[in-house]
N, C-alpha and C positions, 0 to 999 in steps of 0.2 A: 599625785595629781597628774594628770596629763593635757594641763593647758598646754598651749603653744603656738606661737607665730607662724609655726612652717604654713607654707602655699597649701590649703584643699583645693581639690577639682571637686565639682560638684556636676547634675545634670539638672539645667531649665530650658525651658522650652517657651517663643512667644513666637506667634506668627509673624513672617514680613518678607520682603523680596530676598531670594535667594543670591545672595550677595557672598562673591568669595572674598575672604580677609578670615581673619582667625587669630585666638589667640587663650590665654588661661589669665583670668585676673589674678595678679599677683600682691602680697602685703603692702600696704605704703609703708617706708619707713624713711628717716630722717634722710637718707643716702639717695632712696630710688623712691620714682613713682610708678603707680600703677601701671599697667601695660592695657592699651586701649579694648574695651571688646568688640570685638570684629568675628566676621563669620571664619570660619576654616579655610586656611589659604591651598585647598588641591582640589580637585577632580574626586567628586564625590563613588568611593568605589567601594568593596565591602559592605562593613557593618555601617559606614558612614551612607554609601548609596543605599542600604537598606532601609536605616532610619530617614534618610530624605526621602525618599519613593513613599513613606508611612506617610512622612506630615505635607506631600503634596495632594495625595487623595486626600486626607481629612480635609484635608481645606476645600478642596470642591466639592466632598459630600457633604460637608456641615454650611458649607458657604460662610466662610469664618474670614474676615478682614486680614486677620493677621495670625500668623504663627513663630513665634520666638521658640527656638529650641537650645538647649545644649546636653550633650549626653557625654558623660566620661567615665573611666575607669582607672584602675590603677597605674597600666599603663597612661594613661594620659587623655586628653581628648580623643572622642569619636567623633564629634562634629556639633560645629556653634553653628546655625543659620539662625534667618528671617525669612519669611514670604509674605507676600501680597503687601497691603497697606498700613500707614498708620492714621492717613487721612487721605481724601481724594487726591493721587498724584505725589504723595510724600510715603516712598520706601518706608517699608518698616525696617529696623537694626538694631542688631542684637546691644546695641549701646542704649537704646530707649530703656524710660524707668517707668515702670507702673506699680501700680498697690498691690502688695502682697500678704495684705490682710490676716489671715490665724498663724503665718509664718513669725508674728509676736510673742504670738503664744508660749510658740518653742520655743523660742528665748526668754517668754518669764520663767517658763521652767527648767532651764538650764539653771537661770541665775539665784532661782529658789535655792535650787539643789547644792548649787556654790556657796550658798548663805548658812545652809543647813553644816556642809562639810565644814564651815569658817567657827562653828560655833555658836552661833548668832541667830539661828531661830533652828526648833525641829517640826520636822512635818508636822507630826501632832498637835501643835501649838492650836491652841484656839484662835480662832481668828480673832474675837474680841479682846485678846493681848494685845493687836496691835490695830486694831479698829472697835474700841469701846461701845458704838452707837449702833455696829450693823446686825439688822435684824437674824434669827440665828445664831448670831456669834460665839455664843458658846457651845452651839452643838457643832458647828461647823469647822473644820480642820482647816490648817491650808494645803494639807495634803488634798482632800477632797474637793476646795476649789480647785488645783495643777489637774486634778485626773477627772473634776465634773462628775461627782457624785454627790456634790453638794444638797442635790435635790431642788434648786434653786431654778423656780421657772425663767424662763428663756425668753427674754423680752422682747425679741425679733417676731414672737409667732404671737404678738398681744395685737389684735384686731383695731386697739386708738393706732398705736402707737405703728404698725403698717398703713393705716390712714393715713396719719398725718407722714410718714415719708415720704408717699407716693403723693402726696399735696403739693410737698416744701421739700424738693431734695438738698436745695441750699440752705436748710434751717442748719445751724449750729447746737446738737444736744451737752447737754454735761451730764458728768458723773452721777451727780443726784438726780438727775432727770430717769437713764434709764434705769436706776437699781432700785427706785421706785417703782418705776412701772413692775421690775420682779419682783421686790418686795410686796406691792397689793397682790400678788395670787400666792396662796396657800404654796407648799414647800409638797412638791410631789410624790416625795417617798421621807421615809426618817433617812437623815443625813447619813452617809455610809454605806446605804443597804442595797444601790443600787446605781444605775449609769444614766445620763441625759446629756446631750450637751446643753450649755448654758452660758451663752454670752457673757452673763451677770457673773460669770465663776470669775473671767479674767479680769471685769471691771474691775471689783475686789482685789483678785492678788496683786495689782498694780499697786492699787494703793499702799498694799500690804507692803509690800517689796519698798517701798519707798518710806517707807518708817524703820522695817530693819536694816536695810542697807544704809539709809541715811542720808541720803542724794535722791534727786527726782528722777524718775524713772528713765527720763531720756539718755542720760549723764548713766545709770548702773549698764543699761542694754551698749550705749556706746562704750564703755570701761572694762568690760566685761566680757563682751561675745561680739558687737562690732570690730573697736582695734583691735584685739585679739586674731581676730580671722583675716585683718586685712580689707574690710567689707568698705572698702572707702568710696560705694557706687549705694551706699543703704544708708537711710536717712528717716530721723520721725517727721511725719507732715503732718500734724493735730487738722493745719488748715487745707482749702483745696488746694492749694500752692502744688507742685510736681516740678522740682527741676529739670530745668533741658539738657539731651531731648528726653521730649514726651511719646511717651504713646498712651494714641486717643483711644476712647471708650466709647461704645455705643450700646446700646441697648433697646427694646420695645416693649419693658417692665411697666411702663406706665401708657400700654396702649398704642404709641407714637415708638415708631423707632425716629432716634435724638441719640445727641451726644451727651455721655454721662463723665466723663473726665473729670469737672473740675465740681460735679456733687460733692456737698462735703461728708468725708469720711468719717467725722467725727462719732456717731453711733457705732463703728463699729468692733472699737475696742476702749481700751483706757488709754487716755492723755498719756503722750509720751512713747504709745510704740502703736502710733499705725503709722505702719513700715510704708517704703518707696522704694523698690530695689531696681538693677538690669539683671537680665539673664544670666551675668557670669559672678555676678554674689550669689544670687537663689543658687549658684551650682553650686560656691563655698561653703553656703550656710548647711546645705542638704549634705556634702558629704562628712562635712562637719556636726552635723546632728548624729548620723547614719555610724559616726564610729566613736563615739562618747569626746571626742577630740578636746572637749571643754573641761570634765568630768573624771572623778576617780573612776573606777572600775565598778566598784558596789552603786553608786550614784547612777553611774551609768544604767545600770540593771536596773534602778528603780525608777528611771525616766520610761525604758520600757515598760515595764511593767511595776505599778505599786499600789496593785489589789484589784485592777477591772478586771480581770479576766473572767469570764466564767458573768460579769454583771452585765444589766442592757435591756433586763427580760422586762416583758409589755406586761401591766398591770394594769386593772380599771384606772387607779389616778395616775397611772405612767401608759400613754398607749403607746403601739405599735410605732406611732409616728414621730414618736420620740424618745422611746427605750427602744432602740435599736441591739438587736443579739447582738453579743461580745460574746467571743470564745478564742481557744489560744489561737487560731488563726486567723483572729483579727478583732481588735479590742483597740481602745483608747488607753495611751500610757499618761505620760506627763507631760500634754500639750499636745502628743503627737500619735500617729494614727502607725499601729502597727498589720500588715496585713498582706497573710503569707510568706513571711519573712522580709518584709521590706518595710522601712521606716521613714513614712512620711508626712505632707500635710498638704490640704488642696483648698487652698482660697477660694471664692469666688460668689463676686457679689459687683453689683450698682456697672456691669460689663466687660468686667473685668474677671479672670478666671485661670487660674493654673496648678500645678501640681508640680512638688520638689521633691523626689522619692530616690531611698538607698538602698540597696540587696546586700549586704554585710557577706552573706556566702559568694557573691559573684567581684563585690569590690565595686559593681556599678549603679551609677547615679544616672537616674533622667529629670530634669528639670524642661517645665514646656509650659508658655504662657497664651492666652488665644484674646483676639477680637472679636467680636460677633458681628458679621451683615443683618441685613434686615432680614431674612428667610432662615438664619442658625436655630437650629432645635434649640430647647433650652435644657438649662441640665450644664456640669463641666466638659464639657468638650475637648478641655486640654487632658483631664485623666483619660477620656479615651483614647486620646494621643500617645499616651503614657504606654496604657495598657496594654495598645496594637506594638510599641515598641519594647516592652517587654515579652515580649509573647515569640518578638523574632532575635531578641540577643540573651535570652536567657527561659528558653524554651520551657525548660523542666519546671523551673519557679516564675511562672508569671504573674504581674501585678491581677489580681482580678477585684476589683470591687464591690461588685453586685452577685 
């Protein structure tokens, strides 16, 4: 196994005022605390004035409130900032915590994988081993909820249930709420045979994960992959709670640009891991995904990949607009989006929107999180942030997404 306490550098990225200070979040441990996150304490020069020069134009061609960054490599940091805003007049910094939404994900699937190596459940498992009542449950793996081949429709793209968000963004959903709404549509392909993403996959494993491990979910993610990495700036917020500081959210999803901050997040994953991170966890977590840090070595390989590859393809009951092609240069592993050789995952939902991405061949991480003004295209804006800074610190292998 190759758990371990040691310090990751990871790369994130969120917009705010370019503020110099600097620094690498470090483990808590009994002895020492964390080390504050702050931006880069030098004169932005190199590879560090190159990635700044990247995310000041994003920011006035997207008109993006804010941009949090941080990019590192093995050597060490290349640069922590913030620009623009987090609210009128309130610097953004790199210490703000915002939701980091599918970056749960990766850790259900880390902690699968560690459950699976402990003995204690195998992929294979039917789900209805350890969820009796859920519709499917016997065709369905947990392997196939980790990797969304479940076939399990996607209850974000149900027409009530977009209504009623864009009504009540303060409503409170539960569990049974949305895996109902997947459960009323038909199962898009036979279980196994193909790729979707599906909300509905990680509602489930949640659960799942909480019956084999034995602890509720909050308590495995914190036990597990939070103290482990030192991640003492990441936290579950079920409610709109957001410890300070904050960075605000805006959006004009429901017509009105407004602030979306304290929407509750509650729909967007399972109880117990919608995450709240700063810039310089998302960097932990990422470089920490990006090198199996949590994971044996075969686990690891199966986080990448364990069976999408080559799945994705659009069908009459699977379209284009949600089988998306999967091929080895770029496919869904276990939680986490592999593509072009880089491994990673890019939130972004209710104004909030980022990208935590690893290059295993280069040893570098970009993490980058954004605000939206009122005139921001829509779409993640921080992957293109990403993308432009991969494109100039690792030329040959760039992120490309599209």
């Amino acid at each position: 196994m190759r758990r371990t306490r040691t310090v990751l550098l990871c790369v994130a990225g969120l917009l705010g005022a370019a503020l110099p200070a600097g620094t690498t979040a470090v483990p808590a441990s009994a002895a020492t605390a964390p080390e504050a996150c702050v931006g880069t304490p030098r004169p932005a020069q190199g590879d560090a004035g190159r990635v700044l020069a990247i995310a000041r134009q994003a920011q006035r061609e997207f008109g993006l409130n804010s941009v949090i960054l941080r990019v590192s490599s093995d050597k060490g940091e290349v640069l922590t900032t913030a620009l623009g805003e987090s609210m009128t007049g309130v610097p953004a910094e790199p210490s703000m915590h915002f939701r980091t939404g599918s970056v749960a994900i990766v850790y259900m699937g880390t902690v699968l994988l560690q459950l699976v190596e402990e003995g204690k459940a195998s992929l294979d498992d039917p789900v209805s081993r350890w969820l009796p009542d859920v519709p499917h449950g016997s065709e369905i793996t947990l392997r196939m909820l980790g990797s969304s081949t479940s076939g399990l429709h996607d209850y974000v793209t149900d027409p009530a249930f977009l209504a009623e968000l864009k009504a009540a963004p303060f409503r409170k959903w539960t569990s049974a709420e949305v895996i109902g709404i997947a459960a009323g549509h038909p199962l898009l392909y036979k279980p196994g045979t193909n790729w979707s993403y599906s909300h509905a996959n990680f509602e489930l494993l949640g659960a799942a994960l909480e019956k084999i491990g034995g602890l509720p979910l909050d308590r495995l993610l914190k036990e597990r992959v939070m103290d482990p990495l030192g991640l003492s700036q990441t936290s579950n917020q079920y409610t709109p709670q957001i410890p300070d500081p904050v960075l605000h959210a805006f959006t004009s999803e429901r017509g009105t640009y407004e602030e979306s901050t304290f929407w509750n997040p509650s729909w967007t994953t399972t109880p117990g891991a919608v995450l709240v991170q700063n810039i310089c966890d998302l960097d932990q977590s990422a470089r920490a995904t990006g090198t199996g840090e949590l994971l044996s070595e075969k686990s690891f390989r199966t986080q990448i990949d364990p069976g999408t590859v080559g799945l994705g393809r659009a069908t009459p009951s699977c379209p284009a607009t949600v089988c998306l092609t999967n091929t080895a240069a770029a496919h869904f592993g276990l939680g986490v989006l592999v593509v072009n050789g880089w491994i990673l995952t890019n939130p972004s939902f209710s104004g909030y929107a980022a990208v935590a991405a690893y290059l295993p061949a280069r040893k570098l991480s970009i993490s980058v999180t954004v605000t939206k003004g009122p005139k921001s295209p829509e779409g993640n804006s921080a992957q293109t942030i990403a993308e432009r800074i991969s494109a100039a610190l690792a030329p040959g292998q760039a992120l490309k997404m599209r």
